[in-house]
C-alpha positions, -999 to 999 in steps of 0.1 A, spaced: -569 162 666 -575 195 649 -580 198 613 -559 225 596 -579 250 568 -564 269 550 -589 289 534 -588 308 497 -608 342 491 -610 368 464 -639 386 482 -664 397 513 -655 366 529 -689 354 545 -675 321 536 -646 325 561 -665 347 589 -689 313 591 -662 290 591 -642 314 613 -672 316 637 -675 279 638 -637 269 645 -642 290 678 -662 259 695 -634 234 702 -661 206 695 -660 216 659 -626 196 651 -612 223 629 -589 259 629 -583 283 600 -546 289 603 -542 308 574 -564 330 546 -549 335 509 -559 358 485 -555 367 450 -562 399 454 -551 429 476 -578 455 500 -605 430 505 -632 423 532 -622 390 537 -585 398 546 -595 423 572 -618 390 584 -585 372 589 -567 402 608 -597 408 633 -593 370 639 -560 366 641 -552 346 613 -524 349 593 -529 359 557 -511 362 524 -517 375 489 -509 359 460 -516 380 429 -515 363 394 -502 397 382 -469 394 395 -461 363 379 -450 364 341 -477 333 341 -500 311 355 -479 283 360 -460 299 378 -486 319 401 -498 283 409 -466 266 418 -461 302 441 -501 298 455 -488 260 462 -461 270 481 -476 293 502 -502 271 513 -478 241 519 -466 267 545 -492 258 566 -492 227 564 -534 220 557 -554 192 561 -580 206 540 -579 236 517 -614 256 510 -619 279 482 -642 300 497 -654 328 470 -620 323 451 -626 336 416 -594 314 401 -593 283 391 -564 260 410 -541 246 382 -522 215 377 -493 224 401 -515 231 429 -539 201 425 -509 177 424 -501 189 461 -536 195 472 -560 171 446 -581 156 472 -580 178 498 -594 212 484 -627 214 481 -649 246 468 -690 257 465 -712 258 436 -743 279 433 -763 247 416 -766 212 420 -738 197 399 -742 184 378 -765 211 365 -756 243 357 -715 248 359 -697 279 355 -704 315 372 -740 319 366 -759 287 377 -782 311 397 -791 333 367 -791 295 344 -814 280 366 -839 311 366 -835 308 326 -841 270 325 -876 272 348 -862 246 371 -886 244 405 -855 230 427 -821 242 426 -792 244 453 -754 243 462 -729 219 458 -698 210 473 -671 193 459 -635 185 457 -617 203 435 -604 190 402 -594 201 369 -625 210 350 -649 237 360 -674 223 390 -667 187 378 -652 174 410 -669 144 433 -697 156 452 -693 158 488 -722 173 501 -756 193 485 -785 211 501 -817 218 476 -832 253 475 -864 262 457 -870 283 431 -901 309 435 -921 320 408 -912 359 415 -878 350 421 -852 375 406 -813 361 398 -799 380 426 -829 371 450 -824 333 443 -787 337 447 -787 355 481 -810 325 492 -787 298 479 -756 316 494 -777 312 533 -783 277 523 -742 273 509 -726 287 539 -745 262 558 -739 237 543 -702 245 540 -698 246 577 -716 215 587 -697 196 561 -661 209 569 -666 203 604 -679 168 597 -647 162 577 -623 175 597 -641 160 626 -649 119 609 -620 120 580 -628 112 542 -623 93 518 -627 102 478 -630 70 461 -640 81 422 -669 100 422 -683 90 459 -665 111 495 -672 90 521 -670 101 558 -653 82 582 -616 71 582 
């Protein structure tokens, strides 16, 4: 059986072209049959278009809160009824409403290795800290900042000349590996999330 992604996307969306590129081997186990965005005029929505996918936009803006932009962004992914939902370069964090329909199931990158480094600038933290190793993480989504269990991480090192925006580019090859491998192996062996470990396998 096929796994269903729904993926989430604020941005380029070199996230969604790899996963997008991967789902198009039917060994891989796994279809992106819809994109959301918070945000209108993007890269990653003309991504979706060129490959078919249904897409929708679900700006916090047009709510009079954010409770009530994540009940709407809940609703629009039930839609499509995911087995998995992948914030892939989504620049809000998922609230209560949504995590009580999706907890479990949503999973997200993170430009360190948790738990190391949270927040937006882990690549520019790391530089600071003179750490030799650093990485990506991935991990299901939960309600603190990059505190989810881990399902998956790939080390990157850090070179002595390295500049923030160097390092970064070179963890984000490294995450969008990564990513793909590991949501094909999910969609393709199950998981389980039992406290902090994600098993494979049913």
């Amino acid at each position: 059986m096929t796994a269903r992604l729904v993926v989430l996307v604020s941005g380029s969306g070199t996230n969604l072209q790899a996963l997008l590129d991967a789902c198009a081997d039917p060994a891989y186990g796994a279809q992106v049959v819809a994109v959301g965005a918070d945000r209108d005029g993007i890269l990653a929505l003309e991504r979706a278009e060129q490959s078919g996918v249904p897409s929708f936009v679900t700006r916090v803006k047009d709510f009079t809160d954010r409770e009530r932009w994540d009940e709407a962004l809940a609703d629009k992914v039930a839609a499509f009824e995911p087995d998995l939902v992948v914030s892939a370069g989504f620049m809000k964090l998922l609230g209560p409403a949504f995590l009580a329909r999706f907890g479990g199931r949503t999973i997200n990158t993170h430009p360190a290795l948790s738990p190391s480094f949270p927040g937006i600038s882990g690549p520019a933290d790391a530089l600071e800290y003179g750490v030799k190793v650093t990485g990506c993480t991935l991990f299901v989504v939960d309600e603190g900042v990059d505190t989810g269990a881990i399902v998956a991480q790939t080390a990157v090192p850090v070179e002595p000349d390295d500049t923030v925006d160097v390092l970064h580019e070179r963890i984000k090859v490294a995450e969008r590996a990564m990513l793909v491998d590991t949501v094909g192996r999910m969609s393709r062996e199950g998981f389980t999330v039992d406290g902090r470990r994600v098993r494979f396998g049913g």
